[in-house]
N, CA and C atoms of all chains as a GROMACS GRO file, in nm:
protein
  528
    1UNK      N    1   0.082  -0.121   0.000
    1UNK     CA    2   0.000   0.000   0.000
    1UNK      C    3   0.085   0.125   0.000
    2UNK      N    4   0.172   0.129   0.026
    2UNK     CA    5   0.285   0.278   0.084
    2UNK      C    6   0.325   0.283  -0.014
    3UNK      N    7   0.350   0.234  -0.098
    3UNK     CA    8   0.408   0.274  -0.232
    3UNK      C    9   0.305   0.328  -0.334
    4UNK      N   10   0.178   0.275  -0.295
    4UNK     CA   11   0.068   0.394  -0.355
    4UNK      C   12   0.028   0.518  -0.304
    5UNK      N   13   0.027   0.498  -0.142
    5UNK     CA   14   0.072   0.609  -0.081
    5UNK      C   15   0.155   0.738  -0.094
    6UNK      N   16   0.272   0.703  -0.156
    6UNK     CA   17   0.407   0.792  -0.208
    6UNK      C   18   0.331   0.823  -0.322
    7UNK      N   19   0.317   0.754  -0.416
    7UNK     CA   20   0.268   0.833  -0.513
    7UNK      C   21   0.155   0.908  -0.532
    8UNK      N   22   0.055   0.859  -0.497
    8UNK     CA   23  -0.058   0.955  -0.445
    8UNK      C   24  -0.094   1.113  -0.366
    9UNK      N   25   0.034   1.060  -0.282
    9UNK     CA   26   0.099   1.217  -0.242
    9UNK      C   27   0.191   1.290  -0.364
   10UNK      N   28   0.267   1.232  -0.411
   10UNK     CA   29   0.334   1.288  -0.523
   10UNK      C   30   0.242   1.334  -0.628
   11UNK      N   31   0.118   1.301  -0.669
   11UNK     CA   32   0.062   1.328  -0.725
   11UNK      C   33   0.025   1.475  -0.713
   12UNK      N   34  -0.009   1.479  -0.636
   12UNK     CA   35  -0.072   1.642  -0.532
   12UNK      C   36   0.030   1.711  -0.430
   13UNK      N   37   0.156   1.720  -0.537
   13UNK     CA   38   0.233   1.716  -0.388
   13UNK      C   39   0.246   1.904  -0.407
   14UNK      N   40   0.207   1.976  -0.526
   14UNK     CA   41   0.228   2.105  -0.541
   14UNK      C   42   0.086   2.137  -0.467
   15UNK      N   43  -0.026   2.077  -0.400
   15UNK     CA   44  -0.121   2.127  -0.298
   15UNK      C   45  -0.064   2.109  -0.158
   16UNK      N   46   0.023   2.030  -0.146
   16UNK     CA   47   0.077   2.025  -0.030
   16UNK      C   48   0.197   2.134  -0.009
   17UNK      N   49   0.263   2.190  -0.085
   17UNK     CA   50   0.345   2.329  -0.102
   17UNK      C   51   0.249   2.457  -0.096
   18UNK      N   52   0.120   2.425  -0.180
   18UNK     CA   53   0.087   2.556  -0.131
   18UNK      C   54  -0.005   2.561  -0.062
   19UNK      N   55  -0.020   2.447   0.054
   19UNK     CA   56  -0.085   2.472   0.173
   19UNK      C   57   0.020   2.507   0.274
   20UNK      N   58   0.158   2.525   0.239
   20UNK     CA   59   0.262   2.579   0.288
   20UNK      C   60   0.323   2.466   0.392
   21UNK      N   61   0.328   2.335   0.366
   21UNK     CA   62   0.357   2.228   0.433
   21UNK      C   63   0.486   2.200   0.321
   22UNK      N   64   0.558   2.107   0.366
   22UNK     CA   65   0.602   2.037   0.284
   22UNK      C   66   0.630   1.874   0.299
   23UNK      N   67   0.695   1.779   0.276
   23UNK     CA   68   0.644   1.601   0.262
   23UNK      C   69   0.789   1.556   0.270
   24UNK      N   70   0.786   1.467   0.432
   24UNK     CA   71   0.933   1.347   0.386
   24UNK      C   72   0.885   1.219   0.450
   25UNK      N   73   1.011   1.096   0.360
   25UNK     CA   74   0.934   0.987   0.339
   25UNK      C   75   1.062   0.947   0.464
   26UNK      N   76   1.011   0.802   0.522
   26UNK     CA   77   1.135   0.738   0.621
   26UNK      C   78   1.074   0.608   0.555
   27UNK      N   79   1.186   0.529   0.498
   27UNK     CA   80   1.172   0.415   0.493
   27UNK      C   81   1.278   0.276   0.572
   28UNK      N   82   1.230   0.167   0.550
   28UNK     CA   83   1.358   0.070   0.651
   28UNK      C   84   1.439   0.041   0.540
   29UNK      N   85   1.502   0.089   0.425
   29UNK     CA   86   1.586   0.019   0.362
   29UNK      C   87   1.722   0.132   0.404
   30UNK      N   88   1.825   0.068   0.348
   30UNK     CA   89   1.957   0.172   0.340
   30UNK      C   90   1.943   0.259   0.264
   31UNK      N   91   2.050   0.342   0.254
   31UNK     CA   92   2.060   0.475   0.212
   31UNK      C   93   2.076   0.470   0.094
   32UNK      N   94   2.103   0.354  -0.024
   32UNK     CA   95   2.131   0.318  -0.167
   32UNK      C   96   1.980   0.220  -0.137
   33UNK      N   97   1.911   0.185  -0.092
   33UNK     CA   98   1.784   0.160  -0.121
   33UNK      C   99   1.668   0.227  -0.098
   34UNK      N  100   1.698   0.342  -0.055
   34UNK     CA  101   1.628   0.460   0.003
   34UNK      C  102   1.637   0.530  -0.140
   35UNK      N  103   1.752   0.568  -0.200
   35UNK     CA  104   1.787   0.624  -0.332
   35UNK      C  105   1.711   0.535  -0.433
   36UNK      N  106   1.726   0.426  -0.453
   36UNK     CA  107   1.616   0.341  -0.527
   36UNK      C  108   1.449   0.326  -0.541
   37UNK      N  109   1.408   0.353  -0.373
   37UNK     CA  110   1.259   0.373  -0.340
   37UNK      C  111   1.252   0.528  -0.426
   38UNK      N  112   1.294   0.584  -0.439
   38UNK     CA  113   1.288   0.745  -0.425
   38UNK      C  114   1.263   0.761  -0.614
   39UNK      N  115   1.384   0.707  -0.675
   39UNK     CA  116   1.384   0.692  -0.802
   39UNK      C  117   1.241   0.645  -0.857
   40UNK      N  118   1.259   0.496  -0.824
   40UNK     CA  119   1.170   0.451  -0.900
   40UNK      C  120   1.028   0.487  -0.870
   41UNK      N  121   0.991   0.570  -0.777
   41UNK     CA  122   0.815   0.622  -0.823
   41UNK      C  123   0.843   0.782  -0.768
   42UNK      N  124   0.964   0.801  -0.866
   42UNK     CA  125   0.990   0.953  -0.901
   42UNK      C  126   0.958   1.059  -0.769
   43UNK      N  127   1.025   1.037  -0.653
   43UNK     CA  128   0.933   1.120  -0.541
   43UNK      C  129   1.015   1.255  -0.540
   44UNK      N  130   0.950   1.352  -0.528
   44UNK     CA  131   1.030   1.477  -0.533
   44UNK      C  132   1.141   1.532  -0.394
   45UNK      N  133   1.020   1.483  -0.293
   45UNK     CA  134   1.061   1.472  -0.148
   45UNK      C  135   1.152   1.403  -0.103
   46UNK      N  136   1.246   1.435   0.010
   46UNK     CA  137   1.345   1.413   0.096
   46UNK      C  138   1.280   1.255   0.138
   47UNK      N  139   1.400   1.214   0.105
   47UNK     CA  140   1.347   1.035   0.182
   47UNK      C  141   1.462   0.973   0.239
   48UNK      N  142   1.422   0.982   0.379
   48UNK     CA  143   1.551   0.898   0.478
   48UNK      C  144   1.544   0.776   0.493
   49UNK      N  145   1.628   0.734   0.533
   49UNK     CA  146   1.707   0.601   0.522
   49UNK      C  147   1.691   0.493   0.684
   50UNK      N  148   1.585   0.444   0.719
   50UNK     CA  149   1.580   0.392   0.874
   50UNK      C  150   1.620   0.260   0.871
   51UNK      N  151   1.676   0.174   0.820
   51UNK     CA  152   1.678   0.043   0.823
   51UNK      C  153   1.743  -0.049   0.943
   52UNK      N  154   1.725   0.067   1.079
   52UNK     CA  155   1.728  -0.020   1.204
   52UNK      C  156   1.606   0.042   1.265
   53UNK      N  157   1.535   0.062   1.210
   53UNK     CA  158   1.379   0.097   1.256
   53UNK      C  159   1.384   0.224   1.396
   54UNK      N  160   1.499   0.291   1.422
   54UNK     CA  161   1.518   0.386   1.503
   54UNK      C  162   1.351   0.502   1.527
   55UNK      N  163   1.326   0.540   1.414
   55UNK     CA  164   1.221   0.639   1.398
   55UNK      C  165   1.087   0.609   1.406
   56UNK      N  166   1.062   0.422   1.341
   56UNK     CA  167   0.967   0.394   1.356
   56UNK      C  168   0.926   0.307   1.476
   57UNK      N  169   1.039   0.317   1.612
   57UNK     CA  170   0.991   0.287   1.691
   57UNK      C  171   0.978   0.402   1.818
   58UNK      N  172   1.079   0.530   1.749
   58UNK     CA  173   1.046   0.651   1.839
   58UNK      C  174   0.916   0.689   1.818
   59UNK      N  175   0.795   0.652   1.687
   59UNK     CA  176   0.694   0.719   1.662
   59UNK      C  177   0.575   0.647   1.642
   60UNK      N  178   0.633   0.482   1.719
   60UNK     CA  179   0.534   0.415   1.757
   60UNK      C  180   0.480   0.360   1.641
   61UNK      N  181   0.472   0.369   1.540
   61UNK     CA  182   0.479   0.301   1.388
   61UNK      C  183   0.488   0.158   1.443
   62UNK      N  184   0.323   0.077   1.415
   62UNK     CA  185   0.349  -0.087   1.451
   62UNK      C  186   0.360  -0.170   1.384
   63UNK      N  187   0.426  -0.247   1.390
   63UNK     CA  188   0.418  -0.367   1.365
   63UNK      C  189   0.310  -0.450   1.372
   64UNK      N  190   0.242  -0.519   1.246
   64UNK     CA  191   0.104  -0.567   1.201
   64UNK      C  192   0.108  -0.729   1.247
   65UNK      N  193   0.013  -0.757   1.255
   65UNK     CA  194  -0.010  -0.943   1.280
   65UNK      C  195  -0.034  -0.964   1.122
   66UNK      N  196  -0.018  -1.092   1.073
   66UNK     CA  197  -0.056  -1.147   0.917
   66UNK      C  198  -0.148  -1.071   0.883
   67UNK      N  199  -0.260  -1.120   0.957
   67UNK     CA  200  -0.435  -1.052   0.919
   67UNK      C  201  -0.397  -0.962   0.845
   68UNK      N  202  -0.323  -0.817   0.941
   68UNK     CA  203  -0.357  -0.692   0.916
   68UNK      C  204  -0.290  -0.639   0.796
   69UNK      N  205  -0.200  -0.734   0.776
   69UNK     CA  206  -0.085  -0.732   0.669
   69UNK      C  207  -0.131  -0.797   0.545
   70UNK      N  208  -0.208  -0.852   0.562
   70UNK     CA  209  -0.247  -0.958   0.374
   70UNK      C  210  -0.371  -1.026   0.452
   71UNK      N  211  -0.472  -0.989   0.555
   71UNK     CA  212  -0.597  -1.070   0.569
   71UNK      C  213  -0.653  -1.034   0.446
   72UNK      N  214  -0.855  -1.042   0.490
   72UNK     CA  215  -0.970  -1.047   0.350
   72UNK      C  216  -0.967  -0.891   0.359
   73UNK      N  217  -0.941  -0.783   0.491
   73UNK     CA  218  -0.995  -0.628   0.480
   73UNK      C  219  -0.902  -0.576   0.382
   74UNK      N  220  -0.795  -0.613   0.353
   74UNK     CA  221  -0.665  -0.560   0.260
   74UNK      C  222  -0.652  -0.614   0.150
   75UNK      N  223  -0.769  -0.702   0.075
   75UNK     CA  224  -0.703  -0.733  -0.007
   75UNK      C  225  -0.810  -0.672  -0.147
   76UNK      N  226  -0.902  -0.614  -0.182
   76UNK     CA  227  -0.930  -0.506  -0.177
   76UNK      C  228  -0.877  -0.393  -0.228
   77UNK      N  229  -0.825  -0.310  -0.142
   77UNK     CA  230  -0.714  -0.207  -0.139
   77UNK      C  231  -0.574  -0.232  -0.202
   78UNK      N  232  -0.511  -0.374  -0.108
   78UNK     CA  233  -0.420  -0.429  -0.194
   78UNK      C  234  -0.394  -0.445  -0.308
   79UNK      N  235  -0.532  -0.552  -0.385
   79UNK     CA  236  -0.525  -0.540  -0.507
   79UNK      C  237  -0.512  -0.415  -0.589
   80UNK      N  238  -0.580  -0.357  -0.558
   80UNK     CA  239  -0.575  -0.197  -0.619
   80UNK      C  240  -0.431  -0.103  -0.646
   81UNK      N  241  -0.407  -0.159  -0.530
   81UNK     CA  242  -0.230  -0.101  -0.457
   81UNK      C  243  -0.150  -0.197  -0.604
   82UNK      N  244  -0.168  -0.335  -0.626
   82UNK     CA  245  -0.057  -0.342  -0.687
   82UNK      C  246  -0.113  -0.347  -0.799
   83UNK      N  247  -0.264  -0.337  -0.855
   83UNK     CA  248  -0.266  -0.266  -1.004
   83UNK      C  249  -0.200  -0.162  -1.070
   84UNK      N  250  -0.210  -0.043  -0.949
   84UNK     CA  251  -0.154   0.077  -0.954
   84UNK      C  252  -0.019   0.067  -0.997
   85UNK      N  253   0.041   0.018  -0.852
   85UNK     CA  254   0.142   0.082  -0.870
   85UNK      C  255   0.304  -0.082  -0.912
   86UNK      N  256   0.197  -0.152  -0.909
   86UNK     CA  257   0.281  -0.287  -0.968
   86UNK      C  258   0.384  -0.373  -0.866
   87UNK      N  259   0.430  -0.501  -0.911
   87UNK     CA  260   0.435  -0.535  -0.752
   87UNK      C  261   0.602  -0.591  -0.774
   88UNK      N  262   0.644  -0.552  -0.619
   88UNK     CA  263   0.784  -0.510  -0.621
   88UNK      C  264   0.791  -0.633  -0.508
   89UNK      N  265   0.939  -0.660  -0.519
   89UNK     CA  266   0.982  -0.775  -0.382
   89UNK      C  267   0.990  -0.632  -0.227
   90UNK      N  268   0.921  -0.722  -0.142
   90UNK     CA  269   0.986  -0.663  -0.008
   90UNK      C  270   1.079  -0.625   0.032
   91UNK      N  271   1.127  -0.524   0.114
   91UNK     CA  272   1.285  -0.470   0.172
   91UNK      C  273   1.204  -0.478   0.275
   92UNK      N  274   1.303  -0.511   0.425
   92UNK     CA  275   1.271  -0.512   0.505
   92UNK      C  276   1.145  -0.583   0.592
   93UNK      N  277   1.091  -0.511   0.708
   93UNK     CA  278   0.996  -0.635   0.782
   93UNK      C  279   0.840  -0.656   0.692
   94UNK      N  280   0.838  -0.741   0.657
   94UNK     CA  281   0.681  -0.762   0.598
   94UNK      C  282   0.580  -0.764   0.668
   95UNK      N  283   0.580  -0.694   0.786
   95UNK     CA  284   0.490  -0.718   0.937
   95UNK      C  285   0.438  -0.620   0.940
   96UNK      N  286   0.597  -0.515   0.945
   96UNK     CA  287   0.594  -0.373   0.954
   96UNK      C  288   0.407  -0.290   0.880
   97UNK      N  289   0.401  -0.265   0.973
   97UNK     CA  290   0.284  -0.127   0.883
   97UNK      C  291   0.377   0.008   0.891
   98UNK      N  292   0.244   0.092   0.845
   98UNK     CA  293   0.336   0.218   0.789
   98UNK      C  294   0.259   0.336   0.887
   99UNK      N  295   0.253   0.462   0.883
   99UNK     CA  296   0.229   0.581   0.993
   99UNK      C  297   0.230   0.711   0.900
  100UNK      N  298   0.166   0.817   0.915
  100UNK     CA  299   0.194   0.924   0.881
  100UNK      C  300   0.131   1.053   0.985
  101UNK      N  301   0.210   1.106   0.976
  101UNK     CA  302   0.238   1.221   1.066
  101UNK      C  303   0.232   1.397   1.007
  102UNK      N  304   0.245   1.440   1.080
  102UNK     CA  305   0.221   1.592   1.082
  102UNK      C  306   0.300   1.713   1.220
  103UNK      N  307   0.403   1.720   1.195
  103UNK     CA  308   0.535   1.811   1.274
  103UNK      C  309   0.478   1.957   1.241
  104UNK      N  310   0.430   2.033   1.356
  104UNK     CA  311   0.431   2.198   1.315
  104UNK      C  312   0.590   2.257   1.318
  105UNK      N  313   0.618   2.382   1.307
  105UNK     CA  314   0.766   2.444   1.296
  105UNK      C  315   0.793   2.420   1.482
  106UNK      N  316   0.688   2.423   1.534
  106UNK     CA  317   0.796   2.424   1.697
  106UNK      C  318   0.782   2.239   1.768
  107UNK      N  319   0.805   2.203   1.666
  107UNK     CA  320   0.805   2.089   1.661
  107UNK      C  321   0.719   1.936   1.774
  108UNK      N  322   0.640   1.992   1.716
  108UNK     CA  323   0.508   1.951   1.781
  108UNK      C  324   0.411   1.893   1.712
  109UNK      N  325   0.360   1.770   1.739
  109UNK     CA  326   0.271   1.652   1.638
  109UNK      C  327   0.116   1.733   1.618
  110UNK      N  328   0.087   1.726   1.559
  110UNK     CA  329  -0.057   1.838   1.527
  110UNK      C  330  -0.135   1.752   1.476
  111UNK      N  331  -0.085   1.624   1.416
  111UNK     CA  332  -0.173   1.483   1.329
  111UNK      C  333  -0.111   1.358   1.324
  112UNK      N  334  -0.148   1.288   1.350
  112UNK     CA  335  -0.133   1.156   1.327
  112UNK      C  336  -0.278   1.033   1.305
  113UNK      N  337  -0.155   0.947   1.192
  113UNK     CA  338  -0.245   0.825   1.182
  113UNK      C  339  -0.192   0.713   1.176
  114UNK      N  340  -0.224   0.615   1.256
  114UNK     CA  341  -0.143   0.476   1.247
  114UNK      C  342  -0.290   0.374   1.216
  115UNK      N  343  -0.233   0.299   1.143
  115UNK     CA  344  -0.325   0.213   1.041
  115UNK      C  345  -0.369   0.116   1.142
  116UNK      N  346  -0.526   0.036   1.106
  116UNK     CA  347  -0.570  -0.040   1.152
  116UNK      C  348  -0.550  -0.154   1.083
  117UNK      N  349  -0.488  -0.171   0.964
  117UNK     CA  350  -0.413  -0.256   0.853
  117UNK      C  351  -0.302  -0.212   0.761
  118UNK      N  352  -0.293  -0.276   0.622
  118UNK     CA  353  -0.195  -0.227   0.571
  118UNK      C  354  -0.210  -0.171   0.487
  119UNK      N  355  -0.375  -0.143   0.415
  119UNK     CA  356  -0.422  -0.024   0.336
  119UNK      C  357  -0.500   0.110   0.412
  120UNK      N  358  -0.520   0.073   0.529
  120UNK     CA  359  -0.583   0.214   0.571
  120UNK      C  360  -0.427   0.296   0.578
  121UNK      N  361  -0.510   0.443   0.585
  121UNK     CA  362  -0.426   0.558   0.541
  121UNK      C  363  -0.545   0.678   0.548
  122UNK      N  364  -0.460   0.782   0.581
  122UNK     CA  365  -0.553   0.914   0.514
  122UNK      C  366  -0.524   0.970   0.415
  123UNK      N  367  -0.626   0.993   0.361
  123UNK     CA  368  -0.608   1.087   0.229
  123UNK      C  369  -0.563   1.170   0.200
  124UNK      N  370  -0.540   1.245   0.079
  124UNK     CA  371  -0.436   1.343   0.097
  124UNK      C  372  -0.521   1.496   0.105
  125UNK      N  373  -0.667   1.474   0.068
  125UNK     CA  374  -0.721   1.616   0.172
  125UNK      C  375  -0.757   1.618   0.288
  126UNK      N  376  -0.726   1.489   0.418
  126UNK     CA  377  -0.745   1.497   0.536
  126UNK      C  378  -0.543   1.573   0.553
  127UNK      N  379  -0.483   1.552   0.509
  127UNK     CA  380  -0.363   1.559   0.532
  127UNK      C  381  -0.378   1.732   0.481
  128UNK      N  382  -0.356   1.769   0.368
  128UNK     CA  383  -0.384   1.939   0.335
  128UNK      C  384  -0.467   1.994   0.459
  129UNK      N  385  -0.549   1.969   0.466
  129UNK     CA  386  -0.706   2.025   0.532
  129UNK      C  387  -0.596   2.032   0.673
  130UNK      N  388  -0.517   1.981   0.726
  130UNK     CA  389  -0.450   1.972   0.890
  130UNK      C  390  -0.304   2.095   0.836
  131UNK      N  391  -0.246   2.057   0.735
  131UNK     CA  392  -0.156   2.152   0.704
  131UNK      C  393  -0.199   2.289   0.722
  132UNK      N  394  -0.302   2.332   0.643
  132UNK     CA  395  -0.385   2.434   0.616
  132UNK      C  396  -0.399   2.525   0.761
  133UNK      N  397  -0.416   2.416   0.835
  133UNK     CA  398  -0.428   2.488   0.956
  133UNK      C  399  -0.319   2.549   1.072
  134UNK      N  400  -0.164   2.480   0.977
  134UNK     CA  401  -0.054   2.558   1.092
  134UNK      C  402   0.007   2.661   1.058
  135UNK      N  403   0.702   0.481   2.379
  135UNK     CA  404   0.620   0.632   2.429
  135UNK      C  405   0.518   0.601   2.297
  136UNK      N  406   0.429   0.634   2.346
  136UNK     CA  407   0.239   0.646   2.306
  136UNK      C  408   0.306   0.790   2.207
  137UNK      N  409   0.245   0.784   2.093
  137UNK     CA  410   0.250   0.896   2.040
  137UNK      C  411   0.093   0.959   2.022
  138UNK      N  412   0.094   1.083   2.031
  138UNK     CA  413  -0.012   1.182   2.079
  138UNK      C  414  -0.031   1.332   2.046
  139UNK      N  415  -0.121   1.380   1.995
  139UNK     CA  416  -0.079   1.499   1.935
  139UNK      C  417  -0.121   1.613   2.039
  140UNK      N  418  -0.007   1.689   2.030
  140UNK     CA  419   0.078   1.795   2.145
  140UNK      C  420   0.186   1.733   2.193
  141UNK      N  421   0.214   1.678   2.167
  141UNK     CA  422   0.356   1.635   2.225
  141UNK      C  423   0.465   1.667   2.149
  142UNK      N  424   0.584   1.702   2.171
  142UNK     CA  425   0.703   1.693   2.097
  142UNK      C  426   0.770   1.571   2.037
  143UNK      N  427   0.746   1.588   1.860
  143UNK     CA  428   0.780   1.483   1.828
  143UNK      C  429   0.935   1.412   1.812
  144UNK      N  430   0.943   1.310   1.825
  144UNK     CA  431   1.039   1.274   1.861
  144UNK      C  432   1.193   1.303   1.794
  145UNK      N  433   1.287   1.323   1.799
  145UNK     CA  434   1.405   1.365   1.710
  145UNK      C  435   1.526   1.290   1.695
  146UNK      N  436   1.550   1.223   1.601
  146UNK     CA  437   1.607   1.058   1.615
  146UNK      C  438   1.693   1.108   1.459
  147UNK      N  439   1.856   1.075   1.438
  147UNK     CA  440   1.880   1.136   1.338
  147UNK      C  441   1.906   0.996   1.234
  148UNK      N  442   1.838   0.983   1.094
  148UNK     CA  443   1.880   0.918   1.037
  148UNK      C  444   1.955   0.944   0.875
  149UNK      N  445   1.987   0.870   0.830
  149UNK     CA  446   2.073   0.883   0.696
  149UNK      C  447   1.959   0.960   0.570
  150UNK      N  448   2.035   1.034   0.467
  150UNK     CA  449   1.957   1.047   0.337
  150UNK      C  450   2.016   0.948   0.272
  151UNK      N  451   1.927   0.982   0.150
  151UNK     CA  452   1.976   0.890   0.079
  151UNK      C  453   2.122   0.855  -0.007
  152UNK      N  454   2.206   0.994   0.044
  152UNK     CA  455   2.330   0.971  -0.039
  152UNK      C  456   2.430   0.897   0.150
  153UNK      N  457   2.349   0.863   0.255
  153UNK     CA  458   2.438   0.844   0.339
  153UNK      C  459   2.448   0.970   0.472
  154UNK      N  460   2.416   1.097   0.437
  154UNK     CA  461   2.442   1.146   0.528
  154UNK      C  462   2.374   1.176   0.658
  155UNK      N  463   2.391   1.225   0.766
  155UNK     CA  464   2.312   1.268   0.857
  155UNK      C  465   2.210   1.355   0.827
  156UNK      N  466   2.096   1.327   0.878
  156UNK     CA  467   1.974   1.439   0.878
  156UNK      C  468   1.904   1.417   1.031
  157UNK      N  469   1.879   1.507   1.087
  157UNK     CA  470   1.796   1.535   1.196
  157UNK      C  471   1.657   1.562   1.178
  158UNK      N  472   1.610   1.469   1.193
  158UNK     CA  473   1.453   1.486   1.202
  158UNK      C  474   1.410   1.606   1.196
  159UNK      N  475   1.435   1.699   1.342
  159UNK     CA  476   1.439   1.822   1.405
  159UNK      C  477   1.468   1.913   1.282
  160UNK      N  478   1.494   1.895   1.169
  160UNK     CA  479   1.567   1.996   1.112
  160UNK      C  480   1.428   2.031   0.979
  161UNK      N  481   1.389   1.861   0.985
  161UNK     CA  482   1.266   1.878   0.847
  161UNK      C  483   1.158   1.968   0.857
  162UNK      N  484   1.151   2.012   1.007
  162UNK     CA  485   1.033   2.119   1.035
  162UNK      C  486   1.057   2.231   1.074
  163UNK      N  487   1.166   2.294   1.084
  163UNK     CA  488   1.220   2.398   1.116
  163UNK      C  489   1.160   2.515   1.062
  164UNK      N  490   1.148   2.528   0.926
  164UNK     CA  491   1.041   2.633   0.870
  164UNK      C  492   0.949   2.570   0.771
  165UNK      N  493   0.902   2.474   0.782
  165UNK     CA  494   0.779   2.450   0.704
  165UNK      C  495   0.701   2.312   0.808
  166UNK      N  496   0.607   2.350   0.839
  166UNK     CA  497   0.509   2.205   0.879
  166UNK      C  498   0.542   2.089   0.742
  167UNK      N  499   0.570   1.934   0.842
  167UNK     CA  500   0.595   1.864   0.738
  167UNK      C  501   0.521   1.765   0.758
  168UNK      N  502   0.452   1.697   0.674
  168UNK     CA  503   0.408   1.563   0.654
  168UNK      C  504   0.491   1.447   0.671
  169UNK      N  505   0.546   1.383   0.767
  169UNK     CA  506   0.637   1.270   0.774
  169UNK      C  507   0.523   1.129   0.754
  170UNK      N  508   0.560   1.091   0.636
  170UNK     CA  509   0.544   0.933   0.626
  170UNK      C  510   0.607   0.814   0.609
  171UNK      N  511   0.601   0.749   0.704
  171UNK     CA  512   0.677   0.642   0.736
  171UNK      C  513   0.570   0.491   0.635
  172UNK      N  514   0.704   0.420   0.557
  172UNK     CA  515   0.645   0.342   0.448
  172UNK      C  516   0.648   0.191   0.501
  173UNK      N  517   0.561   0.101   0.431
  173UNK     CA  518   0.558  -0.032   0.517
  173UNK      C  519   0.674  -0.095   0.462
  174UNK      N  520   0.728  -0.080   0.332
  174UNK     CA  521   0.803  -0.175   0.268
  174UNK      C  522   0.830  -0.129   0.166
  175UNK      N  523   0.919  -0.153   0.038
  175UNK     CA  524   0.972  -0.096  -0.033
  175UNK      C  525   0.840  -0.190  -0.193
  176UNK      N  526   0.769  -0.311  -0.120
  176UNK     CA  527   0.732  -0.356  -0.207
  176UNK      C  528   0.618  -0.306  -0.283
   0.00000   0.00000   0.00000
């Protein structure tokens, strides 16, 4: 799903500039597979490199049971996910779910969402619509 | 730690993609940022 995610934001990512926000990605691969995620679905945005899960366990980012990861609620979405965006081998934990967040300038969480699987997510005008507001 | 909004988010420094240091702390300094954290590269 996060890889439709990235692009979906990339899609709209000049509404997310001029809601005066701007977008970075943390993924678990290295820093030459971080450069590879980044390439291949063209992201314009800054994308760091976590592949000892440092960030995604400072920000509470969980770790999924099977179900939540490939049960019947994801597959659905899933499918959709890899119509889109086509289907790539795994880096890193296949457990792992994903998180997205929202930092104001005095560095302070103003939004968050952590998934109840591995296609939920918010959209990218629940995400503007919270920018909009710092 | 429970993450929660009002709280200070956390500041943990990891690599870009050419290798170097970046501070979390630094991505919001003058612009509110959207941080998304990805499940997998697949």
């Amino acid at each position: 799903m996060c890889r439709e995610h990235v692009v979906d934001v990339r899609e709209e990512y000049e509404r997310f500039l001029e809601a005066g926000g701007d977008v970075a990605v943390v993924t678990m691969g290295t820093s030459e597979q971080t450069a590879a995620f980044r390439e291949r679905n063209q992201l314009p945005f800054i994308c760091l490199a976590d592949p000892k899960r440092v960030a995604y366990e400072a920000f509470g980012v969980p770790r999924g049971t099977v179900a939540q990861v490939a049960g019947p609620a994801v597959w659905g979405g899933g499918l959709k996910a890899v119509l889109r965006a086509g289907i790539g081998k795994p880096v890193g934990d296949v457990l792992q779910l994903h998180g997205s967040f929202i930092i104001d300038r005095d560095g302070i969480v103003r939004f968050f969402h952590l998934p109840k699987n591995s296609v939920d997510r918010p959209t990218n005008e629940e995400l503007i619509a919270q920018l909009v507001l710092l | 730690m429970n993450i929660a909004v009002g709280i200070a988010a956390p500041d943990v420094t990891l690599a870009d993609r050419e290798g170097n240091e970046v501070r979390l702390a630094s991505l919001w300094q003058e612009k509110p940022r959207v941080l998304l954290f990805v499940r997998h590269f697949g």
